[in-house]
Residue, then its C-alpha position, 0 to 999 in steps of 0.5 A: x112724198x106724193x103731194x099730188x095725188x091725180x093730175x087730169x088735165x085742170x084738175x089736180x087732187x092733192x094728197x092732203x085733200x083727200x087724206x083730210x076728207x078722210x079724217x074728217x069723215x072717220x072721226x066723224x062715223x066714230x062720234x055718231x056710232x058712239x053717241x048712239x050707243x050712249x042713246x043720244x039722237x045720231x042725226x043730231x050728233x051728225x049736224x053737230x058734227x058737220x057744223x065742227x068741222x067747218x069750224x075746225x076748218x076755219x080755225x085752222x086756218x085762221x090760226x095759220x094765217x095770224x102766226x105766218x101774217x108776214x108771209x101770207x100777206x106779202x103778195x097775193x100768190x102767198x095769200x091764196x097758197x093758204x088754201x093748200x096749206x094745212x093749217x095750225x092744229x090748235x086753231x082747229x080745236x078752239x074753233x071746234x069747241x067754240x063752236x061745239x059749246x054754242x050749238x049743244x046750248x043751242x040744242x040742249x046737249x049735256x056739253x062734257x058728256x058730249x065731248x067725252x063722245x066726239x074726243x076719241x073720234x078727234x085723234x082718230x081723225x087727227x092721226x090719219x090728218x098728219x098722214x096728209x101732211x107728210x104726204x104734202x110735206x107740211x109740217x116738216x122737221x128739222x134736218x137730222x142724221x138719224x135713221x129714220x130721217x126722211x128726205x123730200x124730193x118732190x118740187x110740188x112739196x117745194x113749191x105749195x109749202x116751202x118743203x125743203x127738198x133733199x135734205x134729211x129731216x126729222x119726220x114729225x108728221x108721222x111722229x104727230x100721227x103716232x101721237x094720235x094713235x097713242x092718244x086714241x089707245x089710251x082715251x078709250x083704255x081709260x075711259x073703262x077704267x075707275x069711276x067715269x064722270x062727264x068730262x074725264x075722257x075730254x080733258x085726258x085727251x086735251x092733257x095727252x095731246x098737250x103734252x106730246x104737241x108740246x114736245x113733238x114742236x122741238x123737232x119741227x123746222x117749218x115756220x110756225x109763229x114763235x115768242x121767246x123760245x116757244x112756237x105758238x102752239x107750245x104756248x098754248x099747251x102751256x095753257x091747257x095742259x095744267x088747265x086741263x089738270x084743274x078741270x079733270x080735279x073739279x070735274x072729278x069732285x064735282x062727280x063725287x060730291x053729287x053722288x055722295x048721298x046727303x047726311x042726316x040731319x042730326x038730332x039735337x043733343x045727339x054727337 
């Protein structure tokens, strides 16, 4: 697509930098304006904000580098193409919510209700990133006739990423960035429906985003890192999609436990 953005002399503005700031800076505004309106400390939040996505940044990275170690560590021009590319998706979250656990210990922040604030700002985020990565050609998908293939042209794409050029392919980027927009509609829809507890809207969205990564990675051709027949991050849904089953199940009996009011003592020879 346009993996360049602006080319003026020795600078070049890629794409996917400006795409990624963007989501970054969307998800973002979206935690703080509702951590306010749940009366939380927005400056507070910012800082805690800040501080996740340098850690998303980091993971992402991290993971990219451990999955593909082979490639990135067979010269030293493979080794800084790093920095262009975009980085594995789950690395960033565990990263983040490493992160995000320690700093709201740290500074006394109740930890699921606190997720349930940054969790919609994440897809957000995560919708307009993939944006990024189709600009850049990232992330491709493998070759296939439908009718709504994509062809990249590009030899920018080519040469940052390894994009394969005219050959029709599947456009997961876009099918990650629809993912998005369906996992932001149905966190906020749910999260005004039934009986909230701390928590629900976290796990709801770990659950959804496990699901659809799950599936989307079948039609993705870059290389990922894979054992057996499942890439990396199809093994880490593995893990948190039931996980994130259990959690909402305690989260919601722990929810009700602690509002069901306290039986009276009963009398002795009362029944």
């Amino acid at each position: 697509m346009h993996p360049i953005l602006l080319e003026a002399g020795p600078v070049t503005i890629y794409t996917y930098g400006v795409l990624l700031a963007a989501a970054y800076l969307l998800g973002l505004w979206m935690a703080v304006r509702r951590a306010t309106a749940a009366g939380f400390d927005g400056n507070r939040v910012l800082d805690l904000g800040i501080w996740v996505i340098i850690a998303a940044l980091v993971g992402a990275k991290g993971l990219l580098f451990v999955v593909d170690f082979e490639h990135f560590t067979s010269s030293r021009e493979e080794f800084f193409s790093l920095l262009r590319s975009g980085g594995v998706f789950y690395g960033g979250l565990i990263a983040a919510s490493l992160t995000c656990i320690y700093q709201l210990r740290k500074h006394k922040l109740p930890l699921w209700t606190s997720g349930d604030l940054f969790a919609p700002g994440i897809a957000l985020g995560y919708m307009v990133g993939r944006l990024g990565c189709f600009a850049a050609g990232c992330c491709y998908g493998k070759p296939t006739q439908v009718a709504w293939a994509v062809t990249f042209t590009d030899p920018a794409a080519a040469l940052n990423v390894g994009t394969p050029l005219n050959v029709p392919l599947h456009p997961t980027q876009l099918y990650e960035s629809l993912a998005g927009l369906v996992i932001l509609v149905a966190v906020l829809t749910l999260e005004r429906r039934g009986k909230p507890y701390p928590g629900r809207t976290f796990w709801q969205f770990v659950l959804i985003y496990g699901v659809s990564r799950f599936i989307i990675e079948f039609f993705r051709g870059d290389d990922r890192g894979a054992v057996a027949m499942f890439s990396t991050s199809q093994l880490i849904s593995l893990v948190l999609v039931p996980l994130s089953v259990v959690m909402l199940a305690w989260l919601s009996k722990r929810a009700g436990t602690a509002a069901a009011p306290a039986a009276p003592a009963r009398k002795r020879g009362s029944f």
